[in-house]
PLY file of the C-alpha trace (Angstrom):
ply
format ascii 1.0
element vertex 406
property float x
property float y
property float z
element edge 405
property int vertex1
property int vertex2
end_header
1.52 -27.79 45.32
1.44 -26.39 41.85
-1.10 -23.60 40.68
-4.37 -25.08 39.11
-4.05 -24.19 35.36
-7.17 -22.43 34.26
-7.20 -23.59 30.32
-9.12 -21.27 28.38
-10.61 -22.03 24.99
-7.22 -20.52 22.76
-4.90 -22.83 24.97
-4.07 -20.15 26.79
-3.58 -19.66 30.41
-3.03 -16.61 32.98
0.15 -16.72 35.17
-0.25 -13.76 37.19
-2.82 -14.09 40.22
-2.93 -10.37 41.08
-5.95 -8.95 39.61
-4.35 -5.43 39.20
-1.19 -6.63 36.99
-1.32 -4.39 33.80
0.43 -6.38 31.94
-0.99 -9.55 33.00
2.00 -12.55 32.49
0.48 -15.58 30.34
1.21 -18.46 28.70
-0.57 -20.13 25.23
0.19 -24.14 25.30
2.33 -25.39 21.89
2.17 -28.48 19.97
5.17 -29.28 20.94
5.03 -29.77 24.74
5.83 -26.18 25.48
4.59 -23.03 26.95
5.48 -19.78 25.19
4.94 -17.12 27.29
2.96 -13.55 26.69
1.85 -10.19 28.11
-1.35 -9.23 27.78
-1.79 -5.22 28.09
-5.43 -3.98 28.84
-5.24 0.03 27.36
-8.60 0.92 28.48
-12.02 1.13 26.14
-12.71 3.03 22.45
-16.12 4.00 21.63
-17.12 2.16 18.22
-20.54 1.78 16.30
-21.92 -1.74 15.10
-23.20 -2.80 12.02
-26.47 -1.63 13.19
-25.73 1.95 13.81
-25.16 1.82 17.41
-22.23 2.84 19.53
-21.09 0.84 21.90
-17.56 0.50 24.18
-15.29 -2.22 23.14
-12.36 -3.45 25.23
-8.36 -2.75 23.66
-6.13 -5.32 24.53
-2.97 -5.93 23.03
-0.71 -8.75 23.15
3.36 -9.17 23.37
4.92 -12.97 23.53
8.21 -13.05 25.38
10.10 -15.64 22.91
10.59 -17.56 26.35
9.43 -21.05 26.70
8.50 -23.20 29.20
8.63 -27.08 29.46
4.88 -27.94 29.52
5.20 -30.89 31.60
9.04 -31.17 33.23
10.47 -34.23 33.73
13.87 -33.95 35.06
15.49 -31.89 37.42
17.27 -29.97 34.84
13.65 -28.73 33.03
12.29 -28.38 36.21
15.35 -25.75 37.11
14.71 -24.04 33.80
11.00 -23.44 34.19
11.62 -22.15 37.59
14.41 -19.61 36.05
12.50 -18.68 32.75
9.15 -17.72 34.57
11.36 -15.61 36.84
12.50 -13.62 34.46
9.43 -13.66 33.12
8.17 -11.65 36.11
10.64 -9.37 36.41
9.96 -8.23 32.40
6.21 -8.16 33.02
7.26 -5.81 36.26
9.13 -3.41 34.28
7.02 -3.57 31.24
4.14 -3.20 34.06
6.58 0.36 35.54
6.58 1.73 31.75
3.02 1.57 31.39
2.08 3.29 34.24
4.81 6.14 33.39
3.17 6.24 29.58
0.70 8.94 28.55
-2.64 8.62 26.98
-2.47 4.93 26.10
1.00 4.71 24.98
4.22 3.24 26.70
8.08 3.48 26.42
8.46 6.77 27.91
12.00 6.88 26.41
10.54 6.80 23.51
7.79 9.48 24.03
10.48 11.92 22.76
10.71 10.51 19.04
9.66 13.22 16.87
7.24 11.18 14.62
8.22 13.40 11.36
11.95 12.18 11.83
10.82 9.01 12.49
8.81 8.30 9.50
12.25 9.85 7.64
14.12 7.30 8.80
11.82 4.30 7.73
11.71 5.84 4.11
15.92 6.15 4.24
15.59 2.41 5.15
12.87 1.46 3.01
13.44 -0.67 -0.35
10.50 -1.61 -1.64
9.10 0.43 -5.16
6.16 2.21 -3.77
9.12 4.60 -1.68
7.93 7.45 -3.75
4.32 7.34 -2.18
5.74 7.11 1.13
7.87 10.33 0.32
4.32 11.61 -0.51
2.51 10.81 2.37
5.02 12.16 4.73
4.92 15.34 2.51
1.31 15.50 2.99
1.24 15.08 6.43
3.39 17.86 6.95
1.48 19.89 5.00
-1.32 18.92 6.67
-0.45 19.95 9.66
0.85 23.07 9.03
-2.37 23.55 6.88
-4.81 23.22 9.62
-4.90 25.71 12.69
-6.09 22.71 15.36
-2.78 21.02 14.36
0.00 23.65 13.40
1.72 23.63 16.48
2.90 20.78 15.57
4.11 21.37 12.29
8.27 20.67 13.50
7.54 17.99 15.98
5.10 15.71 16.70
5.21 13.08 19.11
3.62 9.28 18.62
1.31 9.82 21.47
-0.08 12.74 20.04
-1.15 11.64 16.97
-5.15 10.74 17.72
-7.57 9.09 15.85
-9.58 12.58 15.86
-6.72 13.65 14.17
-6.34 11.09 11.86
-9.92 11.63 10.77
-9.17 15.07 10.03
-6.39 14.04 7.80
-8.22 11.50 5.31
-10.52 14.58 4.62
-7.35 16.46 4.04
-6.13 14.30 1.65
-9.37 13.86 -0.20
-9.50 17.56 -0.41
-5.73 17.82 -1.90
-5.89 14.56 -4.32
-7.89 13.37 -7.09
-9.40 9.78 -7.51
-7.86 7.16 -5.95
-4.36 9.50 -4.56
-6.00 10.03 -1.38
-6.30 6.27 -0.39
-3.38 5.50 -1.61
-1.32 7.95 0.59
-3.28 6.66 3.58
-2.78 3.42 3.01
1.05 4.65 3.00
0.57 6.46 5.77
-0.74 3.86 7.63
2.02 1.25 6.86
4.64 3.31 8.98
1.91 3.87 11.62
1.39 -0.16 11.73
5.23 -0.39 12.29
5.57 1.72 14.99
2.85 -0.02 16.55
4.80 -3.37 16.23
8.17 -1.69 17.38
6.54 -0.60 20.54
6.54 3.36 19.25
2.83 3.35 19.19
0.78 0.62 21.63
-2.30 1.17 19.23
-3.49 2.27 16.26
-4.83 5.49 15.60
-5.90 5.24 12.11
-8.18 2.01 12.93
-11.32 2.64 11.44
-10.56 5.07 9.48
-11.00 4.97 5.57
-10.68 6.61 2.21
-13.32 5.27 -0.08
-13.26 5.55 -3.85
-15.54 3.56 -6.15
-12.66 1.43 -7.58
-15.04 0.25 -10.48
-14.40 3.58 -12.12
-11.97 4.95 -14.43
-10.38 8.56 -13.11
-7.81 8.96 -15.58
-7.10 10.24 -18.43
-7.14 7.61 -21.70
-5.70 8.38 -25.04
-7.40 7.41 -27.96
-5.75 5.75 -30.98
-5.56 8.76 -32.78
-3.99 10.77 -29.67
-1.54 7.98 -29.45
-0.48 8.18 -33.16
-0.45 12.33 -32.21
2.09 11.72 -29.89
4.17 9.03 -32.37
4.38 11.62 -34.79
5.01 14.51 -32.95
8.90 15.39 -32.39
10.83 18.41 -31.10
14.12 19.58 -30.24
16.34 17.56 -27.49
13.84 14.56 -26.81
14.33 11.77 -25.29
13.71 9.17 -27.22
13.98 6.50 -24.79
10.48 8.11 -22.96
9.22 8.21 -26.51
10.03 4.45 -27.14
8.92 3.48 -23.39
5.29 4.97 -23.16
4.37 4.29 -27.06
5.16 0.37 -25.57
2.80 1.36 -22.93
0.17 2.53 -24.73
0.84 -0.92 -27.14
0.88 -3.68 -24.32
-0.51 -1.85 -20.92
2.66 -1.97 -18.75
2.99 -0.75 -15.52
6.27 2.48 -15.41
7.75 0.31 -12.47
7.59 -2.85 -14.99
8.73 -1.12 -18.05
12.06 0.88 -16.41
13.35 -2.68 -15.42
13.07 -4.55 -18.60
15.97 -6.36 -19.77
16.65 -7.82 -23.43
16.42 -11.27 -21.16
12.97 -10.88 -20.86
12.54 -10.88 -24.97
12.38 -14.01 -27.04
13.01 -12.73 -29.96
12.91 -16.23 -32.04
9.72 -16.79 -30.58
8.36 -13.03 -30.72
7.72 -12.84 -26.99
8.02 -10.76 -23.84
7.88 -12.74 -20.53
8.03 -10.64 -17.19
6.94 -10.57 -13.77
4.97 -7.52 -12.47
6.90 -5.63 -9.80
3.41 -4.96 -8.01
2.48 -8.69 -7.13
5.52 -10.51 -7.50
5.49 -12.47 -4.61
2.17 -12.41 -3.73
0.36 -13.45 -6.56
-0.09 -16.54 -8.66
-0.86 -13.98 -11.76
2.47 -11.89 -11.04
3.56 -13.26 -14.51
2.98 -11.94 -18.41
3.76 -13.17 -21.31
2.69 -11.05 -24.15
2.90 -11.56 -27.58
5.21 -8.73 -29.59
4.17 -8.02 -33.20
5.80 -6.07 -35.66
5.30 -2.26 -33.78
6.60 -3.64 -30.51
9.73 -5.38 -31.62
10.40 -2.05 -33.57
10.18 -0.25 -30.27
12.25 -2.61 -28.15
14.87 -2.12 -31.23
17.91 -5.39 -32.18
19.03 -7.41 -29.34
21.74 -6.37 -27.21
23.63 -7.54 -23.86
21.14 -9.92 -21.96
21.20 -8.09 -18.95
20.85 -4.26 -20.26
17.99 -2.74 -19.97
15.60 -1.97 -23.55
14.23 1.04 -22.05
17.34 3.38 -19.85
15.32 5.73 -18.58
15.82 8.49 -15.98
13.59 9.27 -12.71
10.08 9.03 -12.69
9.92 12.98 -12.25
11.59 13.54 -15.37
10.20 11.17 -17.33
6.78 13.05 -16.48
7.72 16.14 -17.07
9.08 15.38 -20.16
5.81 13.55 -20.97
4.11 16.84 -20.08
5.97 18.71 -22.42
5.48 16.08 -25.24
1.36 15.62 -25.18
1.48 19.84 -24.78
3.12 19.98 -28.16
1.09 17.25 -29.62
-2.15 19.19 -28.87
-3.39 17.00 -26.72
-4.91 18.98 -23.89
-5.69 16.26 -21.59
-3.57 15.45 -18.24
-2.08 12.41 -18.70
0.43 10.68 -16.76
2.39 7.70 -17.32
-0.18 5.57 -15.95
-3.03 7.04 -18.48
-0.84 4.33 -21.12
-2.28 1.15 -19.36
-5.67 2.80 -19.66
-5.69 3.78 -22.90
-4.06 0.33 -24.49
-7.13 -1.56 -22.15
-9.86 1.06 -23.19
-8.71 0.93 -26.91
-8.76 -2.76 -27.29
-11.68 -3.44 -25.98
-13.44 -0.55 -28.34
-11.91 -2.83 -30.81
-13.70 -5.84 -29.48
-11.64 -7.40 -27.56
-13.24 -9.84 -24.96
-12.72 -8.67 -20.99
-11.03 -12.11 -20.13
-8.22 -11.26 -22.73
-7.57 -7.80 -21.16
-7.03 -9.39 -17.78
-4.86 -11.48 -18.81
-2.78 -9.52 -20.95
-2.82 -6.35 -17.94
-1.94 -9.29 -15.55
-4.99 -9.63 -13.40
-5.91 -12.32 -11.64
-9.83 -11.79 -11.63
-11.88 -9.58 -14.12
-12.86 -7.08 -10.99
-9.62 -4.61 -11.60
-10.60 -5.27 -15.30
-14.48 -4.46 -15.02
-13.90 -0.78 -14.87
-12.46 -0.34 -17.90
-16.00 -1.71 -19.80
-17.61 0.94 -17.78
-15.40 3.48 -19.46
-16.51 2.15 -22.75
-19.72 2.52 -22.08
-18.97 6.03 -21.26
-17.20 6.71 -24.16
-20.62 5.32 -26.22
-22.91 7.51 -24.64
-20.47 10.32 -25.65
-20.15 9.58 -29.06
-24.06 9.24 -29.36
-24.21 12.61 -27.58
-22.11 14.15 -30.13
-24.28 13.66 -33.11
-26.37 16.68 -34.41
-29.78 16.74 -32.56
-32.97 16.53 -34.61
-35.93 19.14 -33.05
-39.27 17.83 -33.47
-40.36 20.20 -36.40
-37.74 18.77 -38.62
-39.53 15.42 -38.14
0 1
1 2
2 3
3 4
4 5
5 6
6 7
7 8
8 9
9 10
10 11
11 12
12 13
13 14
14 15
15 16
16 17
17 18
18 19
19 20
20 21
21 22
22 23
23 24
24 25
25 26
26 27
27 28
28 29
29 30
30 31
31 32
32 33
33 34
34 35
35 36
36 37
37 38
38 39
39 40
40 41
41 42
42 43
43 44
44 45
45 46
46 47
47 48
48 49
49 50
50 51
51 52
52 53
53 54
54 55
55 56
56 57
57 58
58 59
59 60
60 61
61 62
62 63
63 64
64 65
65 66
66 67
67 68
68 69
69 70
70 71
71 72
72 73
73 74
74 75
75 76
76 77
77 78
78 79
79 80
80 81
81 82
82 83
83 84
84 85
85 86
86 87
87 88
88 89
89 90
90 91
91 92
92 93
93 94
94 95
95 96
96 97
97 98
98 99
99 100
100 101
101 102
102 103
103 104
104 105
105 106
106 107
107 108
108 109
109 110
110 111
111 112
112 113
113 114
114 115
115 116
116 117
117 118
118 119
119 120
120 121
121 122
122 123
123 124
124 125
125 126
126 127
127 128
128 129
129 130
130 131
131 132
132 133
133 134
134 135
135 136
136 137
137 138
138 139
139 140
140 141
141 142
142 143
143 144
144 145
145 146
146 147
147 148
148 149
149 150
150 151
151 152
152 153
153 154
154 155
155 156
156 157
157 158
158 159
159 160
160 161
161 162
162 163
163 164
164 165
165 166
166 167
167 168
168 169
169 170
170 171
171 172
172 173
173 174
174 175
175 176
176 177
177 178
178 179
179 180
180 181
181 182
182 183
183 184
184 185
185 186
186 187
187 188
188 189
189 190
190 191
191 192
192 193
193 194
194 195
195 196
196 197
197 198
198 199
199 200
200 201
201 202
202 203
203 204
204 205
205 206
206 207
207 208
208 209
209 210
210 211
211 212
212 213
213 214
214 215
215 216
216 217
217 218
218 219
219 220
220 221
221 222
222 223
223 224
224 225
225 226
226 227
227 228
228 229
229 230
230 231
231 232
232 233
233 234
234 235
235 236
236 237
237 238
238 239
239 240
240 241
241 242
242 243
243 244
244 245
245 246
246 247
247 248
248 249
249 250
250 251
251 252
252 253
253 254
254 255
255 256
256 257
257 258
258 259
259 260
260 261
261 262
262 263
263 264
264 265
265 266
266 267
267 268
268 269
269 270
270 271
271 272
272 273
273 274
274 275
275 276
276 277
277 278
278 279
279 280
280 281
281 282
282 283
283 284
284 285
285 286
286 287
287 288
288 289
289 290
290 291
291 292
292 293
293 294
294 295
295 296
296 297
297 298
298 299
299 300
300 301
301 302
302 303
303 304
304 305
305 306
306 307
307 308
308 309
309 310
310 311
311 312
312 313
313 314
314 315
315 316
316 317
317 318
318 319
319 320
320 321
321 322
322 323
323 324
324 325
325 326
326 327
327 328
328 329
329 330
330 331
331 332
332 333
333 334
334 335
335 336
336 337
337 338
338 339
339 340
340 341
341 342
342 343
343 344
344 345
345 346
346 347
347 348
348 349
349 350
350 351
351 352
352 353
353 354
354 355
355 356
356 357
357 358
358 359
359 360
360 361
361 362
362 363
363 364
364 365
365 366
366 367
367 368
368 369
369 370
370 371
371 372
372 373
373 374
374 375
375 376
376 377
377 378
378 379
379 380
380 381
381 382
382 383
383 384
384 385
385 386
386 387
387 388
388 389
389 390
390 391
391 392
392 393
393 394
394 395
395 396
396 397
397 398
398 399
399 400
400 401
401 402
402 403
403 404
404 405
């Protein structure tokens, strides 16, 4: 006689009946009349603290499905046969999964893969990696490294660190590194890099949790940490020339500073994105594309922009051929120097200063958004706090009156 099915409220149900099976074999009850089998791993209890204040232990379970099926309710001989052989081999996985677990250390499994030195590791996901944000991960793998050669606790493992040493004790100690080593909103950003390849070796069974869970870098993202030119700086900069520029990073960031674009948007713009007949510039933001319904700009060129994009060439070259990121910074470094502009401004400081300038010149915040690409006024908000700033300063700067001049 078949096994009474205990249903619980997930459609889920537990297959194995010894009580100390670590993994325990499952199976979660599809739509379509079948059974897809799981594991569910129990890795012990981690001491966390409620909204309230207190700390409290809270189970860790993780789960794995097979990609094995079983026939829900088997009719024939033939499904009958192929239950019988699926949840066999079921068993014998959950056994050996069951054998690597107990051979694992602190929490994680795989000892094969115990070995993996985590700074190769995280190499070989950026060598593989081909998304546009590669140049953070190259930073956050830099940091790390630094990090722990940096700090006594941790430099003995400044050549090799495994997975399963990597704790969330440490991890705490490294957001305050990077908050200590980068400005504004640098150090969340490199964790949130950081994190990424941590959340993959999780899912490729390198890690069996995550030791960066609940652990943040918080930055008041309503405020403006960069630099921002002001229209005067910006005409500093048009004006000022000097021996072996390039004046494809002059024509790129004075477009920046005109429309608000983005260095990973402007690098890849093609004389296909330009109507000229129509006086237009129609793109889609390498940062959201794909996951946003505001990924696309159209923004209207007047007469300074079309000068800077120059005539119309081949369709598919690009307006702006500019070298690396690096380069182009440095040579922005050298540029602003010689302009007397004493601030440090980076490529990025160009969307700032065209959103800060416009709105001095009264433009509403709903415009800004739209022309920067948002798709809410929240990202936008900040830069009306920076006005504000900018107010107070210019009130500050007017002579002061004392009282027996009154």
């Amino acid at each position: 006689m078949a096994a009474r099915k205990n249903f619980r409220a997930d459609n889920t149900y537990i297959i194995s009946t010894d009580s100390t099976d670590n993994p325990k074999l499952g199976a979660k009850v599809l739509s379509d009349g079948r059974e897809s089998l799981f594991l569910d791993y129990y890795l012990g209890f981690e001491t966390t603290t409620s909204k309230n204040g207190k700390e409290y232990k809270r189970v860790i379970n993780r789960r794995e499905y097979l990609h094995l099926y079983l026939w829900q309710a088997p009719r024939t001989p033939l499904e009958r046969q192929y239950n019988k052989e699926t949840l066999e081999l079921a068993k014998n996985i959950r056994f050996e999964k069951g054998q690597e677990l107990q051979e694992s250390i602190d929490g994680y499994r795989l000892k094969k893969k115990q070995d993996i030195n985590f700074l190769d590791y995280f190499q070989d996901y950026i060598a593989q990696y081909t998304k546009k944000d590669v140049r953070m991960l190259e930073l956050a793998l830099r940091r790390f490294k630094d990090f722990l050669k940096d700090t006594e606790e941790y430099n003995r493992f400044a050549n090799k660190i495994k997975p399963n040493q990597i704790t969330k004790d440490m991890m705490a100690d490294f957001a305050e590194y990077l908050q200590s080593r980068s400005r504004g909103e640098g150090a969340k950003s490199i964790f949130k890099r950081f994190r990424k390849v941590i959340l993959y070796a999780v899912e490729h069974d390198v890690m069996l949790k995550d030791p960066c869970k609940g652990i943040s870098i918080r930055v008041d993202d309503q405020q403006l940490r960069k630099a921002v030119l002001s229209p005067d700086e910006v005409m500093r900069l048009a004006t000022t020339h000097y021996e072996h520029e390039n004046p494809d990073i002059r024509r790129a960031f004075l477009f920046c500073c005109y429309c608000g674009l983005r260095f990973c948007d402007v690098k890849d713009l093609t004389f296909a994105n330009v109507d000229f007949s129509n006086r237009l510039l129609s793109f889609e933001q390498s940062k959201t594309k794909g996951h946003s319904a505001s990924s696309g700009v159209v923004i209207k060129l007047n007469d300074t922009l079309l000068k800077l994009i120059g005539e119309a060439g081949n369709r598919n070259a690009l307006i702006f051929p500019l070298p690396t990121y690096e380069t182009c910074l440095k040579t922005l470094g050298k540029w602003t120097k010689l302009a007397g502009i004493e601030k440090h401004i980076s490529w990025h400081c160009a969307r700032h200063s065209f959103a800060v300038n416009i709105l001095n010149n009264g433009a509403n915040i709903k415009t800004v958004a739209s022309l920067l690409g948002h798709s809410g006024l929240t990202h936008t908000e900040k830069y009306t706090r920076a006005i504000d700033s900018l107010k107070e300063e210019a009130l500050n700067s007017l002579p002061a009156i004392d009282a027996d001049m009154i």
